[in-house]
SEFIBA-376831 format. One line per 2 residues: their letters; for each residue x, y, z of C-alpha. Coordinates in steps of 0.1 Angstrom, whole numbers, plus 2048, in hexadecimal, padded with zeros to 3 digits. Example, Ala and Ser with C-alpha at 12.3 -4.5 7.8 and 13.67 -1.06 7.14 Angstrom:
<lotors>
AS) 87B,7D3,84E | 889,7F5,847
</lotors>
This chain:
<lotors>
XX) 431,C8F,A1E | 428,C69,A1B
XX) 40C,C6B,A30 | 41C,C50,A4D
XX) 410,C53,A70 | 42E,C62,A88
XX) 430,C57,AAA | 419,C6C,ABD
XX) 402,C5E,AA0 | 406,C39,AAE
XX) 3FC,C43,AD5 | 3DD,C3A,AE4
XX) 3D0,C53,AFE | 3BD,C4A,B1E
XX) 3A6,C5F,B31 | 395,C4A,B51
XX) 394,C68,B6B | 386,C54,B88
XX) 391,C30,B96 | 3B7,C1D,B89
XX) 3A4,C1C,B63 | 3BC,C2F,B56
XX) 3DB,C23,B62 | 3CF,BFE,B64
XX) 3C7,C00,B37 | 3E9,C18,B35
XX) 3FB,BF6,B46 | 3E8,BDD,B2E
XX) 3ED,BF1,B0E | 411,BF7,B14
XX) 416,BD0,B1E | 406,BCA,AFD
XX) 420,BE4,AED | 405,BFF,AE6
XX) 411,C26,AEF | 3FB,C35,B06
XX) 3F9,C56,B15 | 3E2,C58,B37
XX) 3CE,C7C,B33 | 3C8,C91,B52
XX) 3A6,C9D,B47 | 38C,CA0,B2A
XX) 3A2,CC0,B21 | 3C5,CB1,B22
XX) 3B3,C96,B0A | 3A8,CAE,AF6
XX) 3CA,CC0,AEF | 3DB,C9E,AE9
XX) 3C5,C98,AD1 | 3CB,CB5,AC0
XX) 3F2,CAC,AC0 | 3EC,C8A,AB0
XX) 3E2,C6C,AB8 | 3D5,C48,AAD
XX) 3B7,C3F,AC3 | 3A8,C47,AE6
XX) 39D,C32,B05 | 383,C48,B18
XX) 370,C3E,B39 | 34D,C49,B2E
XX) 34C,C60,B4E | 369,C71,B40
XX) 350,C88,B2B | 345,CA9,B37
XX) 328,CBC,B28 | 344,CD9,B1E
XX) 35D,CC3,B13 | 34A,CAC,AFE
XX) 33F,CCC,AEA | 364,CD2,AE4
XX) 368,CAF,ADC | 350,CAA,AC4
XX) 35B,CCB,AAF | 378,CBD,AB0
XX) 36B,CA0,A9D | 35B,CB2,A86
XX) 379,CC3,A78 | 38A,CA4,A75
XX) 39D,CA2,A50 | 386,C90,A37
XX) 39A,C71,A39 | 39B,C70,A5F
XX) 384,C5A,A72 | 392,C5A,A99
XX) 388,C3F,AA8 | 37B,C3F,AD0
XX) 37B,C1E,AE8 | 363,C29,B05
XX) 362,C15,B26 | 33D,C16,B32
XX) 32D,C04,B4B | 30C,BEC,B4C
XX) 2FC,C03,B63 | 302,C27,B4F
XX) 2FC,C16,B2C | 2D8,C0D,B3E
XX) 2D5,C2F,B4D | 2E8,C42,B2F
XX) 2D4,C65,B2F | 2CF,C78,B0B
XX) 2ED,C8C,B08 | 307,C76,B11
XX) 2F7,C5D,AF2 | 2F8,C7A,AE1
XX) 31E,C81,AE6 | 328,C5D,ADE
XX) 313,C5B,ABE | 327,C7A,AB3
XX) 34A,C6E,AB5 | 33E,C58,A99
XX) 35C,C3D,AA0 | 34D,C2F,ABF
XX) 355,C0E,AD1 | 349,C07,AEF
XX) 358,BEB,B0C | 344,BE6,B26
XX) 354,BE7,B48 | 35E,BD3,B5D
XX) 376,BC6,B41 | 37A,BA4,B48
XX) 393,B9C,B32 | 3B5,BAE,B2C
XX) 3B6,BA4,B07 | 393,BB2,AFC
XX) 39F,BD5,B06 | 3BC,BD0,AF6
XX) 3AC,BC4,AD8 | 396,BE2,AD5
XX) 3B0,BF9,AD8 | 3C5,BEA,ABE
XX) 3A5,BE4,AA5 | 3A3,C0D,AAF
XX) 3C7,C11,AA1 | 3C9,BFD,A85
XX) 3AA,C10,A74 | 3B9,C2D,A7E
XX) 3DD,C22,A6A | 3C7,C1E,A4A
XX) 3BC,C3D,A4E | 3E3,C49,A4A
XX) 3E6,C35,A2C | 3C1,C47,A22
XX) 3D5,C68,A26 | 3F6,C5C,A18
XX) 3E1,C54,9F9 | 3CE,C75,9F5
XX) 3F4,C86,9F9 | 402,C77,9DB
XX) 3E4,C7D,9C8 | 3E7,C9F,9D3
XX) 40C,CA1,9C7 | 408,C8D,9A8
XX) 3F0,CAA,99F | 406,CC4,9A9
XX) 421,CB2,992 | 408,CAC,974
XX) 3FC,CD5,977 | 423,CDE,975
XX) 428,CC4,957 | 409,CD8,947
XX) 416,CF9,950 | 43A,CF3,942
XX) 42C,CE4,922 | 417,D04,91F
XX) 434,D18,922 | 44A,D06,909
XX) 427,D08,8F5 | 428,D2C,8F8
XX) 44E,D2F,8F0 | 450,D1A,8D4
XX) 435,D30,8C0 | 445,D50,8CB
XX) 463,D43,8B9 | 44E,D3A,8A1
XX) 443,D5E,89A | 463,D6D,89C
XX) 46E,D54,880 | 453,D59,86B
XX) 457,D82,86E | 47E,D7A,864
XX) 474,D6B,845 | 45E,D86,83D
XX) 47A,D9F,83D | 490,D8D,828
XX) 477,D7D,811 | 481,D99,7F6
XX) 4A3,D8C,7F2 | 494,D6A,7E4
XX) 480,D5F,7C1 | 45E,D54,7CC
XX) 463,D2D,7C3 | 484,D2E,7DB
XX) 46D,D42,7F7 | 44E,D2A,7F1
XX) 468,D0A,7F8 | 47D,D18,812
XX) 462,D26,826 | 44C,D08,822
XX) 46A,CED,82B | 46E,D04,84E
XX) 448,D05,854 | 441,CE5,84E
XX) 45F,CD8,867 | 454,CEC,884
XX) 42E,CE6,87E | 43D,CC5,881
XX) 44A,CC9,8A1 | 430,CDF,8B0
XX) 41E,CC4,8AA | 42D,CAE,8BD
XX) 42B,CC4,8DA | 406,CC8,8D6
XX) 3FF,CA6,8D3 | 413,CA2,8F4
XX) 404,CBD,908 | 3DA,CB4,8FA
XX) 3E5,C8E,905 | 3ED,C97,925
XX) 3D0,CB0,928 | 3B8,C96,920
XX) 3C9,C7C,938 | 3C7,C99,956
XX) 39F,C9D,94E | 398,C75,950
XX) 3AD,C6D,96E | 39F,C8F,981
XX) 37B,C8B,97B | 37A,C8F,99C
XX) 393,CA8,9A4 | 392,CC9,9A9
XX) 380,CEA,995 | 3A2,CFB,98D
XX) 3B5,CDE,981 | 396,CD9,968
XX) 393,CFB,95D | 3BC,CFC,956
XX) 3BC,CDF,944 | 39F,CEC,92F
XX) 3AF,D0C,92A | 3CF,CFC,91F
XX) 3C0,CE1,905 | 3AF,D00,8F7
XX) 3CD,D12,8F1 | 3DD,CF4,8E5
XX) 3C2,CEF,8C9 | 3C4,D13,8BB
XX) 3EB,D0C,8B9 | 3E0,CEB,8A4
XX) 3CA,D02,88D | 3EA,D18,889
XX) 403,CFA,87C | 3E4,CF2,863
XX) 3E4,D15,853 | 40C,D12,856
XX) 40A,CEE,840 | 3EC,CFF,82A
XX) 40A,D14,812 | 427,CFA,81A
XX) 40F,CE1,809 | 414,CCA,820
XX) 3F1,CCD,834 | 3DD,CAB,840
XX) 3BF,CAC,824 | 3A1,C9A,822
XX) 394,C9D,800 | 370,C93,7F3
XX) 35D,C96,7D6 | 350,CBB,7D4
XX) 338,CCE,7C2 | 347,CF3,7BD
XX) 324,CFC,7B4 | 316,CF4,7D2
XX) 32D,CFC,7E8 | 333,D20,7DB
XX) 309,D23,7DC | 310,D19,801
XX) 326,D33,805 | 312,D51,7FA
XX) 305,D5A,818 | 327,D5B,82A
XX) 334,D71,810 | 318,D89,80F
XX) 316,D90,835 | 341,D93,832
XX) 343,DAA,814 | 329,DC5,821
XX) 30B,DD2,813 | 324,DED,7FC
XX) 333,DD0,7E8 | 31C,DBE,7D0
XX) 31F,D97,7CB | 31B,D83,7AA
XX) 31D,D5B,7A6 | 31E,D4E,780
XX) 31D,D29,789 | 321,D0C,76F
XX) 302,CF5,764 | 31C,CE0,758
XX) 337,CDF,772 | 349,CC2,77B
XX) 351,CB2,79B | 376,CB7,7AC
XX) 387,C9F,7CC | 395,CBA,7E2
XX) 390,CC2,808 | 36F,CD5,80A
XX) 37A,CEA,82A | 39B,CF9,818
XX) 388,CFD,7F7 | 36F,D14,80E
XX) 38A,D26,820 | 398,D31,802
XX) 37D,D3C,7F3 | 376,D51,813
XX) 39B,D5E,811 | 398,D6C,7E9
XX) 373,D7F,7F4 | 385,D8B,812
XX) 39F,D96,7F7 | 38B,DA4,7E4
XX) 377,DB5,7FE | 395,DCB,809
XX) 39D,DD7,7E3 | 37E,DE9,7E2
XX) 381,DFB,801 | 35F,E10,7F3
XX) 347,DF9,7E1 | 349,DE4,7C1
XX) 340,DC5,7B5 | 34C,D9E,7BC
XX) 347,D7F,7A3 | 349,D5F,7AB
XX) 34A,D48,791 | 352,D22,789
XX) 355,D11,765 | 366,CF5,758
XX) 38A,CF9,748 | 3A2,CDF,732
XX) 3C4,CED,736 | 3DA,CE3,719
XX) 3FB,CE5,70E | 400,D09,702
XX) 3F4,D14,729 | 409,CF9,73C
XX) 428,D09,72B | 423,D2B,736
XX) 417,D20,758 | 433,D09,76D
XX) 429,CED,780 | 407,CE6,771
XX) 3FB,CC5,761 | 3E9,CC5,742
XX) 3C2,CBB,744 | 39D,CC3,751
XX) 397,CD6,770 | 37C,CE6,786
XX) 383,D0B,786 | 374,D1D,79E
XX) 37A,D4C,79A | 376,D69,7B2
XX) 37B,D8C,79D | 373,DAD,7AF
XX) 374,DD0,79D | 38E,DE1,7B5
XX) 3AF,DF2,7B1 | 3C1,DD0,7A7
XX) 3E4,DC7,7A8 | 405,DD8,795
XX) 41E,DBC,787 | 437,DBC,7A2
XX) 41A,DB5,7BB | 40D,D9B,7AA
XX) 42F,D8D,7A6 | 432,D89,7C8
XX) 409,D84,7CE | 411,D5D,7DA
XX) 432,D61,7EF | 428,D58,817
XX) 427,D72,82E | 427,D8E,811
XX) 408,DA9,812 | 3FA,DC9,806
XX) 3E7,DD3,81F | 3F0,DE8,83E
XX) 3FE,DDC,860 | 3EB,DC7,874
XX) 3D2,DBF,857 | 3E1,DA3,846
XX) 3F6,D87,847 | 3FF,D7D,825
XX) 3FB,D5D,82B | 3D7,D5D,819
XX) 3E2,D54,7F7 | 3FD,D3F,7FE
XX) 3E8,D26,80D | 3D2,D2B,7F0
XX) 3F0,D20,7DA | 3FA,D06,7F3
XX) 3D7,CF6,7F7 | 3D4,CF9,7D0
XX) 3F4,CE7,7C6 | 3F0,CCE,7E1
XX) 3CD,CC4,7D3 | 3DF,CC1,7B0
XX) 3D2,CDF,7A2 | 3DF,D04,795
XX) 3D4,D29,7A1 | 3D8,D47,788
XX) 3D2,D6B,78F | 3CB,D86,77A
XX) 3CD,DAA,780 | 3D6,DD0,775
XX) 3D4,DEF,789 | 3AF,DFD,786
XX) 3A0,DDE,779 | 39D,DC8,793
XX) 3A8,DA6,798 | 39F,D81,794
XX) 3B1,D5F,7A1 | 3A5,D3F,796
XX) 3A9,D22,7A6 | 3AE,D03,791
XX) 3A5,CE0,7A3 | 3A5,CBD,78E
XX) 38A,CAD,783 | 37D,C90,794
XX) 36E,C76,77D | 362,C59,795
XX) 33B,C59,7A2 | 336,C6B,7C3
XX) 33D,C4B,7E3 | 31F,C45,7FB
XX) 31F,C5F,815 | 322,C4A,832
XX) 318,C5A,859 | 334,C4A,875
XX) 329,C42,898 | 347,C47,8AF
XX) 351,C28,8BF | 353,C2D,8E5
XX) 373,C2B,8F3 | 381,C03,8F2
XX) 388,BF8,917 | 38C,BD6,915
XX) 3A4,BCF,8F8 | 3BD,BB6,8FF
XX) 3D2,BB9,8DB | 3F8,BC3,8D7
XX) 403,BE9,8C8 | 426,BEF,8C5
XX) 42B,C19,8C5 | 449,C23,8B5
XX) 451,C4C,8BB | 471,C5C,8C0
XX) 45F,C7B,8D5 | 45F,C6E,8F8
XX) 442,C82,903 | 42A,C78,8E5
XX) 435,C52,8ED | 42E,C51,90F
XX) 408,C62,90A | 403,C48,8EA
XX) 407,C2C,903 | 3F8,C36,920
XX) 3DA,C3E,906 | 3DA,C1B,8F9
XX) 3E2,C0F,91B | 3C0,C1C,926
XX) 3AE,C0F,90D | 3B8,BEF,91A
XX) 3D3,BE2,8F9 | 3F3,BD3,901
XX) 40E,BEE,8FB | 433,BEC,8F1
XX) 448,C09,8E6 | 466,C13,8D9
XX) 47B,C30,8D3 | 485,C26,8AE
XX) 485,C16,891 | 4A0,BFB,89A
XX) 48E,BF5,8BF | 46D,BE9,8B0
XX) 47E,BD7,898 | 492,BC1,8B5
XX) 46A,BBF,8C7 | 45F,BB1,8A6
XX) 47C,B98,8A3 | 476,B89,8C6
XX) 457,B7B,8B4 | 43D,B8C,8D0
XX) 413,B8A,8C0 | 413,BB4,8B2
XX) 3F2,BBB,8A7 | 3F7,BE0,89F
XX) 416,BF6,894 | 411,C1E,899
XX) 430,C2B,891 | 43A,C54,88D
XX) 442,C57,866 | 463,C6F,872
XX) 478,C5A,885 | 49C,C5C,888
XX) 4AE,C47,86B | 49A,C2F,861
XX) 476,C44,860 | 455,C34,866
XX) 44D,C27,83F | 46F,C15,83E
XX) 468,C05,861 | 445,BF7,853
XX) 452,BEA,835 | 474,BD3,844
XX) 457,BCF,862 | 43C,BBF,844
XX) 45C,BA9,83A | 457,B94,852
XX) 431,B9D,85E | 420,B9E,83D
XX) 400,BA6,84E | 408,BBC,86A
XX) 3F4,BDA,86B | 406,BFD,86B
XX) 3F5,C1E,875 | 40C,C3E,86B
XX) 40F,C5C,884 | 41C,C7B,875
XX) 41A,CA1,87F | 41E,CA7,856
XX) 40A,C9E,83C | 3FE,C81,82A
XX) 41F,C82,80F | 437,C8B,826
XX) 44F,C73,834 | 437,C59,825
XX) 43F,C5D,7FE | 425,C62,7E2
XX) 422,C3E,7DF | 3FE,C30,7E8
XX) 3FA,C24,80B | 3F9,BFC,811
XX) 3D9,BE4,819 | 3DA,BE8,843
XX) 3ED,C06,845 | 3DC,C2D,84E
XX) 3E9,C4C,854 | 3DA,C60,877
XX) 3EA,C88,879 | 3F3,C97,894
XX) 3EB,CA7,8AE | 3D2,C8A,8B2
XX) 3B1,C85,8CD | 3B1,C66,8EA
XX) 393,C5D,8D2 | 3A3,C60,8B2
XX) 3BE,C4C,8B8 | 3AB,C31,8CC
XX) 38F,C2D,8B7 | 3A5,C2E,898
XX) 3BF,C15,8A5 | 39D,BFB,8B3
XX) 38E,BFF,88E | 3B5,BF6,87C
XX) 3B6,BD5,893 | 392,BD1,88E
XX) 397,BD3,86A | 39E,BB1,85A
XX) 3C0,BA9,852 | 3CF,BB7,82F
</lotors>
């Protein structure tokens, strides 16, 4: 439906029961090329109406007490972007002798003009009636416009709902590959397992986060343009970005053990944060299970990301928890520790030097050596169905290595275990601790952002993001198509580029992009981490790195501070 009037729509009906009224206007308004339908009585008009039609022409005497009643339901029920409009003949006499009810009908049809008779001149009646039907024609377009509103939200509810599907899908797949591996993780050595499993997980975090980052977009696009709109399309969409950022959290623990996870590190005191942790422990251990800290007085400071740090403390108590199924006793304990030469050969992959080590020991029936051979492989546990993953100290290891740092565990059967975690030392004087006020949304900007992403979807809810904001948006597909925008010379204040494009992948495209634009600003989008894609090396003055899946506020506020930002 487009919501045009039909023909029936276009007609002007006429009801004049007494005198030539009728057929003298139905003669005028066809002369002036107007439909019109002469009406028998109040009731024929009545069941026209109901048929369709743009306007009426009514001799006031044409309303009865019964029929007006009818008439003015009728009225009543009218759609919400119907207005019918009326053009009453009266006459000087009964407009000065007009009795209650009748003013009461006309002031009830709302749309009221009123001609006095005798019209003297042809053309006023006909202008009436066609000021009646051209108010009456915007009304159509009024309705043609609430119809494709209507359908646009029945298309963007379907886009949602197929997304959600693919959503759901994709980490079904997901969990059937991940119980594959598990079954034929005992045919591999543990470094071959940790590399092969992490390459896999971090490619299709990588991916599911594209499709997250898609479907939250379009979520937070249906909530602004239907603040309006109705309950159920709210409460979907709400549902739906929920769901969306639980499967977010999932890639995250997924990146923790391929050590390829977003961190942001700070200066930490292990001290304190353990102290800050007591609590927690105590109430998730029980009252059977008793709970030691040994902390440093002399502890150095360590850069890692405080939340991971916490979560895997929580993940060795929860260990340790289930080893003593009875009671028994937990230690937590931190100390400094210089790592030399004589350890780093007995222990692959660690770098010589001072580190913050942080140790959870528990008295319970600890580990035999073929457990603890295989204590760090992903997906590999002890405990019974339905009560572990084995992802816990995986991610440990992940986080740990990742953060430039070493875990060791120790254990025999009936003697409990303990795994250290070994984090680097951090040297430099704690920064200022500085409390950001988020900028409200920018709505006037007027500079230039080129978007470079290969996933169509992500692309189109970057700009239309930026778009809103009020920035001047190209995009391209590729690395090769912003090149060419770049050549033409156009003013680019911004770059935000994917870091895995096809070919040539989003650090190659800044640097041959910088040839030329020395100062152009870049901002890298990735669904990996900080290292992947973008190398080890240190990023550039004006360029930053935003993970996905990514907020409307995150990326706008992010992107107006980068242009903000003078010019490296």
């Amino acid at each position: 439906m487009t919501g045009a009037p039909d023909h029936k729509s276009e007609q002007v009906l006429v009801l004049a029961p007494i005198g030539r009224d009728a057929p003298a206007a139905e003669l005028l308004l066809r002369q002036a090329g107007i439909s019109a339908v002469i009406c028998s009585d109040a009731g024929d008009l009545l069941r026209k109406l109901e048929q369709g039609a743009g306007a009426a022409l009514v001799a006031e005497e044409g309303f009865g007490r019964e029929v007006g009643d009818r008439l003015v339901q009728w009225v009543e029920h009218q759609a919400p972007w119907s207005d019918f409009p009326f053009v009453v003949l009266t006459s000087k006499r009964t407009a000065e002798t007009i009795d209650g009810k009748r003013l009461r009908l006309l002031s009830l049809l709302k749309n009221v003009s009123l001609l006095e008779r005798p019209v003297y001149y042809a053309v006023t009646l006909v202008s009436a009636v066609q000021s009646a039907l051209r108010a009456r024609r915007r009304q159509y377009e009024v309705r043609g416009h609430l119809l494709e509103r209507e359908q646009a939200t029945e298309r963007l509810e379907s886009l949602v709902a197929d997304r959600t599907r693919q959503l759901e899908a994709t980490n079904e797949r997901l969990l059937a590959e991940i119980a594959e591996r598990e079954r034929t993780e005992a045919a591999l050595r543990q470094a071959q397992k940790m590399e092969a499993i992490g390459q896999l997980t971090g490619g299709i975090a990588h991916d599911f986060n594209n499709l997250l980052t898609a479907i939250t977009g379009n979520l937070d696009l249906l909530q602004r343009r239907l603040e309006a709109g109705s309950t159920d399309v709210k409460r979907f969409a709400a549902g739906a970005m929920s769901g969306a950022i639980r499967a977010a959290g999932l890639t995250q623990r997924l990146l923790a053990f391929a050590r390829r996870q977003p961190l942001s590190p700070a200066m930490v005191d292990v001290n304190q944060l353990v102290s800050g942790l007591e609590d927690i422990v105590r109430r998730t251990v029980g009252e059977s299970i008793q709970v030691r800290t040994c902390l440093s007085e002399t502890l150095w400071r360590t850069w890692c990301d405080t939340s991971q740090l916490e979560t895997a403390l929580i993940n060795l108590v929860v260990n340790a928890r289930d080893a003593m199924p009875d009671s028994g006793s937990i230690t937590i304990e931190t100390g400094n520790a210089e790592l030399d030469q004589f350890y780093v050969a007995d222990h692959d992959g660690v770098t010589p030097g001072q580190y913050v080590c942080v140790a959870v020991s528990d008295t319970g029936e600890g580990m035999p050596p073929e457990v603890i051979a295989r204590a760090f492989d992903p997906f590999f546990t002890t405990k019974p169905i339905g009560q572990g993953t084995g992802l816990g100290l995986s991610m440990i290891y992940g986080f740990a290595k990742q953060s430039g740092g070493h875990v060791a565990l120790y254990s025999e059967p009936g003697q409990g275990t303990t795994v250290r975690i070994y984090l680097p030392r951090h040297h430099d004087a704690a920064p200022a601790e500085t409390i950001m006020t988020p900028e409200p949304l920018a709505r006037d900007r007027k500079e230039t952002v080129l978007v470079v992403e290969d996933e169509a979807l992500v692309r189109m809810v970057t700009v239309e993001l930026l778009g809103e904001a009020g920035y001047q948006v190209l995009e391209a597909d590729d690395a090769p198509g912003a090149l060419r925008i770049l050549d033409t010379g156009t003013s680019v204040d911004l770059l935000v580029t994917d870091v895995g494009l096809p070919g040539l992948n989003g650090r190659q495209l800044a640097e041959m992009a910088r040839q030329s634009r020395p100062a152009l600003k870049v901002l890298f989008v990735t669904g990996y981490g900080y290292n992947a894609g973008l190398g080890s090396r240190t990023l550039e003055l004006g360029m930053e790195v935003l993970s996905k899946p990514f907020t409307t506020e995150a990326l706008v506020i992010r992107v107006g501070e980068m242009i903000d930002r003078a010019s490296p």
